[in-house]
OpenMM code with the backbone's topology and positions (N, CA, C; nanometers):
from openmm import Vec3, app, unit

residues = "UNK UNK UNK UNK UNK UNK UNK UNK UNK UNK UNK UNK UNK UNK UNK UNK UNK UNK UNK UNK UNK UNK UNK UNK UNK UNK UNK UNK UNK UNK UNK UNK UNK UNK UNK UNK UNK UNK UNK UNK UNK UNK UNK UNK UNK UNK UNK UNK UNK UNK UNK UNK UNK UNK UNK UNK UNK UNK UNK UNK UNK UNK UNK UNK UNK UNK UNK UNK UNK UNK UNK UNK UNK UNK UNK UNK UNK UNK UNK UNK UNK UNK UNK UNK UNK UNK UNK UNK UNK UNK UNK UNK UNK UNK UNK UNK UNK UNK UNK UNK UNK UNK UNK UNK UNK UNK UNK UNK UNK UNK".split()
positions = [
    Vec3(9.9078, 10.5128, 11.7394),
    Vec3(9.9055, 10.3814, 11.6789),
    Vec3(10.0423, 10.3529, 11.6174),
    Vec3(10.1121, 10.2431, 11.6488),
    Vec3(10.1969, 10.2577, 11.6479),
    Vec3(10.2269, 10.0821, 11.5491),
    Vec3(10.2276, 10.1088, 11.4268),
    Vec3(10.2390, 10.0120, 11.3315),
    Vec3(10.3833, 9.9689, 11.2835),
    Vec3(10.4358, 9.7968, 11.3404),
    Vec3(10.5506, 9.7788, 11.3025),
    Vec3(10.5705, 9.7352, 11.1410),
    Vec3(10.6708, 9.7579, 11.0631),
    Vec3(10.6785, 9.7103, 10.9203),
    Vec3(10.6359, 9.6178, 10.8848),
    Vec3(10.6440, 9.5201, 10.9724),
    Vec3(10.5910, 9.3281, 10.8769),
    Vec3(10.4424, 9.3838, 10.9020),
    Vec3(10.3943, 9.4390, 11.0302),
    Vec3(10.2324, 9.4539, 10.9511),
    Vec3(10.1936, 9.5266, 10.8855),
    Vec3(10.2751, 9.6733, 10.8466),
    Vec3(10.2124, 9.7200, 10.6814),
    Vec3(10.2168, 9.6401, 10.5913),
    Vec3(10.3449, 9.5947, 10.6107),
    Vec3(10.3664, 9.4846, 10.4365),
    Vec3(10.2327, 9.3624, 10.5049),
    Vec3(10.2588, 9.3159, 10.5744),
    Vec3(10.1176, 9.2023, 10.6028),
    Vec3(9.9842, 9.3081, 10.5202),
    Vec3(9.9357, 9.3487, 10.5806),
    Vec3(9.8350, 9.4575, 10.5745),
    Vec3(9.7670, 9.5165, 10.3977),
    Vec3(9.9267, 9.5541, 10.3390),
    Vec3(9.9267, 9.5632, 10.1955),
    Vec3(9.8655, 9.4904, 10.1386),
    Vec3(9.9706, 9.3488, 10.1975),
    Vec3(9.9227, 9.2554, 10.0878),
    Vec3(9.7827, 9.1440, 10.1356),
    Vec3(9.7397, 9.1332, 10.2363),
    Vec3(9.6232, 9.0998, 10.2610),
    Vec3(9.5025, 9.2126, 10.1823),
    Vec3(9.4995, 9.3614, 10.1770),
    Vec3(9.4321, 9.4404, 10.0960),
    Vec3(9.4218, 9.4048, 9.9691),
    Vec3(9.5675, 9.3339, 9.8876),
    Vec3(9.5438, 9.3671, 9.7561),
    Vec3(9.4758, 9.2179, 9.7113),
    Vec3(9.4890, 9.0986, 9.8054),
    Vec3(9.4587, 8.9738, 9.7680),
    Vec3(9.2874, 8.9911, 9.7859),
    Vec3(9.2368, 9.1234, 9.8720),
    Vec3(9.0675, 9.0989, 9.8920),
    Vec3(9.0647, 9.1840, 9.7707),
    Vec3(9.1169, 9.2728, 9.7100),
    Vec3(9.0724, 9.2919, 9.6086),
    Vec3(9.1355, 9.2407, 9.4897),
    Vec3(9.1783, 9.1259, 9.4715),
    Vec3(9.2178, 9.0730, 9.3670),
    Vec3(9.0934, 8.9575, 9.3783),
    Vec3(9.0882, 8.8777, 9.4463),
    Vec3(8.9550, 8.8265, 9.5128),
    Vec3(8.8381, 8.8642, 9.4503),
    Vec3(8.7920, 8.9647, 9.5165),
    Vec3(8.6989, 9.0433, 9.4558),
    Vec3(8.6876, 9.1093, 9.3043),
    Vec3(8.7877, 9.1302, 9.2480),
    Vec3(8.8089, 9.1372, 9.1023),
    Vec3(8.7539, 9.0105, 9.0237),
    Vec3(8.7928, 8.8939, 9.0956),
    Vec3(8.7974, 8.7065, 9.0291),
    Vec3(8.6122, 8.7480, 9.0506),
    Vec3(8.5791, 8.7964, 9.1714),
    Vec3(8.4523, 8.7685, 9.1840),
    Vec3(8.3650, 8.8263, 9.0588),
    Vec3(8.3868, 8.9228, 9.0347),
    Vec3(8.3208, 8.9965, 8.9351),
    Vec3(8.3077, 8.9626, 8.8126),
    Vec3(8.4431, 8.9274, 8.7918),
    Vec3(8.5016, 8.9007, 8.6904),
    Vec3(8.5668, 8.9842, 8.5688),
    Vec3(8.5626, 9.0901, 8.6207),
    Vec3(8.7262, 9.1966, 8.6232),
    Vec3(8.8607, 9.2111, 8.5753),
    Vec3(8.8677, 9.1258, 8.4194),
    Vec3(9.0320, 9.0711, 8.4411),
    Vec3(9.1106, 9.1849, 8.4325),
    Vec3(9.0742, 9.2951, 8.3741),
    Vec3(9.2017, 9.3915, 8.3450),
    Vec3(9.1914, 9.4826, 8.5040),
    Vec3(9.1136, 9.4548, 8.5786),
    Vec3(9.1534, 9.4578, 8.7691),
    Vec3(9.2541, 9.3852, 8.7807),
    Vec3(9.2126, 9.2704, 8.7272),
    Vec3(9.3076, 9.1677, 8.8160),
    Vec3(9.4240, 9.1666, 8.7597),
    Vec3(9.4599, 9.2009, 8.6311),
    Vec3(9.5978, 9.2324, 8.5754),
    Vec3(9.6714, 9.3713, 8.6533),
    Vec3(9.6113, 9.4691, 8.6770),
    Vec3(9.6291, 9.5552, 8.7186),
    Vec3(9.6805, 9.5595, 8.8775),
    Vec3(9.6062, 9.4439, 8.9344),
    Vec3(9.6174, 9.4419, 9.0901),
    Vec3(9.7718, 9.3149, 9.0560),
    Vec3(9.7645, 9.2440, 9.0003),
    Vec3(9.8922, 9.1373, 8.9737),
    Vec3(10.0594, 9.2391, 8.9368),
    Vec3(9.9834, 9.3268, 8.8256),
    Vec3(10.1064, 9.4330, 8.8131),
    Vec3(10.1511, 9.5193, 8.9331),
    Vec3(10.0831, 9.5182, 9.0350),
    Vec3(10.1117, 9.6478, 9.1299),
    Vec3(10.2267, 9.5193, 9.2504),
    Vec3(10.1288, 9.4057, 9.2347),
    Vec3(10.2172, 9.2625, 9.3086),
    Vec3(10.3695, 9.3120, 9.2673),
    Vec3(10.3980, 9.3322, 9.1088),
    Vec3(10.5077, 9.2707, 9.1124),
    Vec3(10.6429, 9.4272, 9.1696),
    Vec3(10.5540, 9.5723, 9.1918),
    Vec3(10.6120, 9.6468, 9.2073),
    Vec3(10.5803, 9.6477, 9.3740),
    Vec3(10.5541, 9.5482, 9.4343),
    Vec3(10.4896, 9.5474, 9.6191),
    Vec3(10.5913, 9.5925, 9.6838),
    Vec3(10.7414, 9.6121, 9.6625),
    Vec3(10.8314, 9.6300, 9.7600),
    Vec3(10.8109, 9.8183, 9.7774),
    Vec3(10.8322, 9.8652, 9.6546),
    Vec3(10.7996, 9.9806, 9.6147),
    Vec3(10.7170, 10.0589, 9.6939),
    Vec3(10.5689, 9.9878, 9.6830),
    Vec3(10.4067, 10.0300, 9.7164),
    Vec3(10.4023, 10.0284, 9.8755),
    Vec3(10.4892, 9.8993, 9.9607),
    Vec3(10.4840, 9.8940, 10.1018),
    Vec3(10.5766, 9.9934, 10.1359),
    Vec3(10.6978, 9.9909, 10.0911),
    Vec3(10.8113, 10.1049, 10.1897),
    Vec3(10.7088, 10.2627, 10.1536),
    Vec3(10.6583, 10.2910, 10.0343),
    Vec3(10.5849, 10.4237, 10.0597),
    Vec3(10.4457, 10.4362, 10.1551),
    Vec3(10.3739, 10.3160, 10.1628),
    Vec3(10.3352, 10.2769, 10.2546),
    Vec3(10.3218, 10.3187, 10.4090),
    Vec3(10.4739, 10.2437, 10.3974),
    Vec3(10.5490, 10.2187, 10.5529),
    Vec3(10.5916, 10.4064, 10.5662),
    Vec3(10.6283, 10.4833, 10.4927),
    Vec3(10.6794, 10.6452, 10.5138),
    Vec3(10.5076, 10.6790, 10.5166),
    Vec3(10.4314, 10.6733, 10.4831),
    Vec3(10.2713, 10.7396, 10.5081),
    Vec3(10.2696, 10.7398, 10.6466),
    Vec3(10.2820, 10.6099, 10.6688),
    Vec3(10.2601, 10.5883, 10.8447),
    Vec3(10.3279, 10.6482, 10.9197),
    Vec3(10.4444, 10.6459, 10.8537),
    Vec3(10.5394, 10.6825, 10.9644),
    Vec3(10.5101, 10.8757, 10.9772),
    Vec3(10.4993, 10.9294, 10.8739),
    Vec3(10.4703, 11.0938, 10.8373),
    Vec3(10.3562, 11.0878, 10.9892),
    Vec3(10.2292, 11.0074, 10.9214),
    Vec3(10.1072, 11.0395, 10.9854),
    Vec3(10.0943, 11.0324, 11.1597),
    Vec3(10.2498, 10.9099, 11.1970),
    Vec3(10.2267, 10.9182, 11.3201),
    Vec3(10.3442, 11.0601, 11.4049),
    Vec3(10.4118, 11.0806, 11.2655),
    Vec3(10.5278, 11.2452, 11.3493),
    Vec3(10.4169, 11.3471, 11.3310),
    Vec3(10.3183, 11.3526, 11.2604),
    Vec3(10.1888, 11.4905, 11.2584),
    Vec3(10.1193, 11.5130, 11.3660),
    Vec3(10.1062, 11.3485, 11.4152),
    Vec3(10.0085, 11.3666, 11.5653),
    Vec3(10.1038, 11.4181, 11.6462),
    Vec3(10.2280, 11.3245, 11.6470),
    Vec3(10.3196, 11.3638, 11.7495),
    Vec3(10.3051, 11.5237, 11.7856),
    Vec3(10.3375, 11.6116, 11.6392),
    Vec3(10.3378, 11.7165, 11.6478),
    Vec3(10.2763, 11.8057, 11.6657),
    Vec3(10.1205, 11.7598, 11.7049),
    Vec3(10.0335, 11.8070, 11.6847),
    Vec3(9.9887, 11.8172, 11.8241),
    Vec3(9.9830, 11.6952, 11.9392),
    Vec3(9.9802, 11.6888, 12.0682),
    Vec3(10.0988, 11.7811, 12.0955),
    Vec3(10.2290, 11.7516, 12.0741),
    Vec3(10.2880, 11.9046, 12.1264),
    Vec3(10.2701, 12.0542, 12.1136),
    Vec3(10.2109, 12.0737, 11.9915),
    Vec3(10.1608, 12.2244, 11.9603),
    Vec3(10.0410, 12.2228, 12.0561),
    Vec3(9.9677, 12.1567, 12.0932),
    Vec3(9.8701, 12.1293, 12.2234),
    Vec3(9.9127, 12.1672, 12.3754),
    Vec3(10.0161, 12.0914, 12.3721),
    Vec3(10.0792, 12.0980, 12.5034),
    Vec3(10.1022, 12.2156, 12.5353),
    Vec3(10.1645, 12.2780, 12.4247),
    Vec3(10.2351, 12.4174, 12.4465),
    Vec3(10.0899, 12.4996, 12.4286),
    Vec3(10.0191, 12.4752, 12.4313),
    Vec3(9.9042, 12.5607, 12.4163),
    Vec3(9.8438, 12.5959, 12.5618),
    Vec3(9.8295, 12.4980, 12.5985),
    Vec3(9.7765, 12.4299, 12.7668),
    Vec3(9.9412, 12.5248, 12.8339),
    Vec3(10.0176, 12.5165, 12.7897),
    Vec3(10.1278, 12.6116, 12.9073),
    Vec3(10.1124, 12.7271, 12.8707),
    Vec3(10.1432, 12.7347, 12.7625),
    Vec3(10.0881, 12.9399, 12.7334),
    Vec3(10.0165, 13.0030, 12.7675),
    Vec3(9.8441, 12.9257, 12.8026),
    Vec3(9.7294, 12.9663, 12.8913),
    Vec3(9.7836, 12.9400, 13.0576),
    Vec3(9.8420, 12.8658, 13.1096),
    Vec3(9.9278, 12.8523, 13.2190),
    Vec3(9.9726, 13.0098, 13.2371),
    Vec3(10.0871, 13.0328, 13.1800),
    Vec3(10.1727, 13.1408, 13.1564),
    Vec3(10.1009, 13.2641, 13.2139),
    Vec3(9.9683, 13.2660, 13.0793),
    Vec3(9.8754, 13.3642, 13.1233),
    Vec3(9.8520, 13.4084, 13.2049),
    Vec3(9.7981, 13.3161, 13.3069),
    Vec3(9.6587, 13.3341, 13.4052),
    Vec3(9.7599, 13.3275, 13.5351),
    Vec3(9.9130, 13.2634, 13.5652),
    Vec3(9.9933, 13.2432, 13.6750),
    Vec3(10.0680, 13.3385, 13.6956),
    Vec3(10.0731, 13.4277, 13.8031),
    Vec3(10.1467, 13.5276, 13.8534),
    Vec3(10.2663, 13.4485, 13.9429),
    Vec3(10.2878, 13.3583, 13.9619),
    Vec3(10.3814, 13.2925, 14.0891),
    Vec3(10.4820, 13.2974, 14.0141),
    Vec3(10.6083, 13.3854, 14.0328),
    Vec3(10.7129, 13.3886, 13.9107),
    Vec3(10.8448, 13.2430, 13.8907),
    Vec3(10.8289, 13.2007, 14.0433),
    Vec3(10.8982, 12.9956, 14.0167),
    Vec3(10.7918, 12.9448, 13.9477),
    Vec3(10.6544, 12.9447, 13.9545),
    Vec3(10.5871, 12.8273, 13.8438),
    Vec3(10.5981, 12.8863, 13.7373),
    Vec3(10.6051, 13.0324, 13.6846),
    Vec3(10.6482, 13.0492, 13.5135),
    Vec3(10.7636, 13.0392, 13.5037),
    Vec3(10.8893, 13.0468, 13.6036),
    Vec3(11.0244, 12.9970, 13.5390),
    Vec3(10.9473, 12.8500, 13.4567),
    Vec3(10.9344, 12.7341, 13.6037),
    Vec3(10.9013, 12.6396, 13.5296),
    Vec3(10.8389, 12.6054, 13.3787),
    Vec3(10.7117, 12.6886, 13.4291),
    Vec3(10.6501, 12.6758, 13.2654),
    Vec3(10.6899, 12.7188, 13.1503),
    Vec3(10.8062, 12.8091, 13.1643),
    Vec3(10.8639, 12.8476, 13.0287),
    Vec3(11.0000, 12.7389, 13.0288),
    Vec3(11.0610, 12.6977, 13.1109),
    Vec3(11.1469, 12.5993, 13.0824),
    Vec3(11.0409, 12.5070, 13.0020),
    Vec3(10.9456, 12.4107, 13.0059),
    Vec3(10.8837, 12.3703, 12.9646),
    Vec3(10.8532, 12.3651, 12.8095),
    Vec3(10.8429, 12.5391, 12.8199),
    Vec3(10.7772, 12.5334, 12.6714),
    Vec3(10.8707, 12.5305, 12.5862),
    Vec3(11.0109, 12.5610, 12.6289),
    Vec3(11.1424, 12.5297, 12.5665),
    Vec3(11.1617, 12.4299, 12.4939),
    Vec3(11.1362, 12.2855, 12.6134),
    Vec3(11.1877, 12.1528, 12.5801),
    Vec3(11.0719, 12.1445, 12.4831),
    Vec3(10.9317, 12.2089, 12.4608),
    Vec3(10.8274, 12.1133, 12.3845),
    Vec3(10.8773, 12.2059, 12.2412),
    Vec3(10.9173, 12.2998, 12.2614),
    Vec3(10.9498, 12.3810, 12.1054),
    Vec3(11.0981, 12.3429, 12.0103),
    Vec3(11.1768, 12.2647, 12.1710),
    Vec3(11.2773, 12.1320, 12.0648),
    Vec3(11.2753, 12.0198, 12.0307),
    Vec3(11.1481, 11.9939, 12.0784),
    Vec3(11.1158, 11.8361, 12.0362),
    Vec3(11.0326, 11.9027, 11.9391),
    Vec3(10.9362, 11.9858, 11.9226),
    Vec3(10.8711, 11.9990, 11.8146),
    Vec3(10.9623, 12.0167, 11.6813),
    Vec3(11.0467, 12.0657, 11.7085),
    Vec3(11.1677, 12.1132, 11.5737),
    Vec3(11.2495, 12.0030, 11.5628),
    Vec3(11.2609, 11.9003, 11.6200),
    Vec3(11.2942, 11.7693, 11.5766),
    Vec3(11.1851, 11.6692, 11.5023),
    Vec3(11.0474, 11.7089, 11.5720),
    Vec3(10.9699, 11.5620, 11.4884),
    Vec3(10.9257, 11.6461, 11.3616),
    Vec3(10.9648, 11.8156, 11.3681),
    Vec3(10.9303, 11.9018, 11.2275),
    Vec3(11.0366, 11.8183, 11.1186),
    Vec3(11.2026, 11.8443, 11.1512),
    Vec3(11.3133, 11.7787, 11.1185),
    Vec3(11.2943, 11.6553, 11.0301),
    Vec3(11.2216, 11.5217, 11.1016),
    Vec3(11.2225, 11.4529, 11.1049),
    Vec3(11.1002, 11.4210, 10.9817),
    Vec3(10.9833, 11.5417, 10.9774),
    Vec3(10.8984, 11.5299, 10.8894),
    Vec3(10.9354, 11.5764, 10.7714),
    Vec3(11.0171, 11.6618, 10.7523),
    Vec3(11.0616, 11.6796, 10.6238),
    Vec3(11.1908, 11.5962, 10.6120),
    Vec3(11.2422, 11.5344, 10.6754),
    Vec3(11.3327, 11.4219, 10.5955),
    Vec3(11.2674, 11.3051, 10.5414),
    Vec3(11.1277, 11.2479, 10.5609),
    Vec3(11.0566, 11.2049, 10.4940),
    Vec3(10.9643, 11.2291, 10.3943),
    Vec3(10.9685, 11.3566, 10.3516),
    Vec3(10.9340, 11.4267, 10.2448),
    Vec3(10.7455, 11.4137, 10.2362),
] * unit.nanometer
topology = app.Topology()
chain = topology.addChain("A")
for resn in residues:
    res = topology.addResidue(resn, chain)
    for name in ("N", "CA", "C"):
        topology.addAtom(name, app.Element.getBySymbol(name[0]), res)
């Protein structure tokens, strides 16, 4: 899933207006002060937001590759043909440097 920035920030702030909404409904004011105060820190609340998403979609990433390489290692296993394990270990190469890049990439977003 692959979420561009204007629709987290869309997204945010459509969330905080149903529950500011819903605060009016109740009648809730120190919600609704509370949900008005978080308004005025929104730039803040979306860019951490926008890094959640972004973390959550390098985990899958990383996570289908620790997969991949799983599915070749059982390959590895069970294949005696010594050109298809060149191949498959070239393979597991490229998936163990892309994995150490979207790792990279997950801790530069902390």
């Amino acid at each position: 899933m692959r979420t561009l920035p204007k629709q987290v920030a869309q997204v945010w702030i459509d969330d905080q207006l149903d529950l500011f909404n819903f605060a009016v409904e109740i009648g809730d004011s120190e919600w609704q002060n509370q949900i008005l105060e978080q308004f005025k820190h929104k730039e803040v609340a979306i860019e951490e937001l926008k890094a959640h998403r972004v973390r959550q979609e390098l985990w899958i990433r990383f996570d289908e590759v620790n997969q991949k390489m799983l599915e070749l290692y059982e390959q590895l296993r069970i294949n005696d043909n010594s050109d298809r394990q060149q191949a498959l270990k070239e393979r597991v190469w490229e998936l163990k440097v892309q994995r150490n890049v979207i790792g990279h990439q997950i801790r530069e977003i902390g």
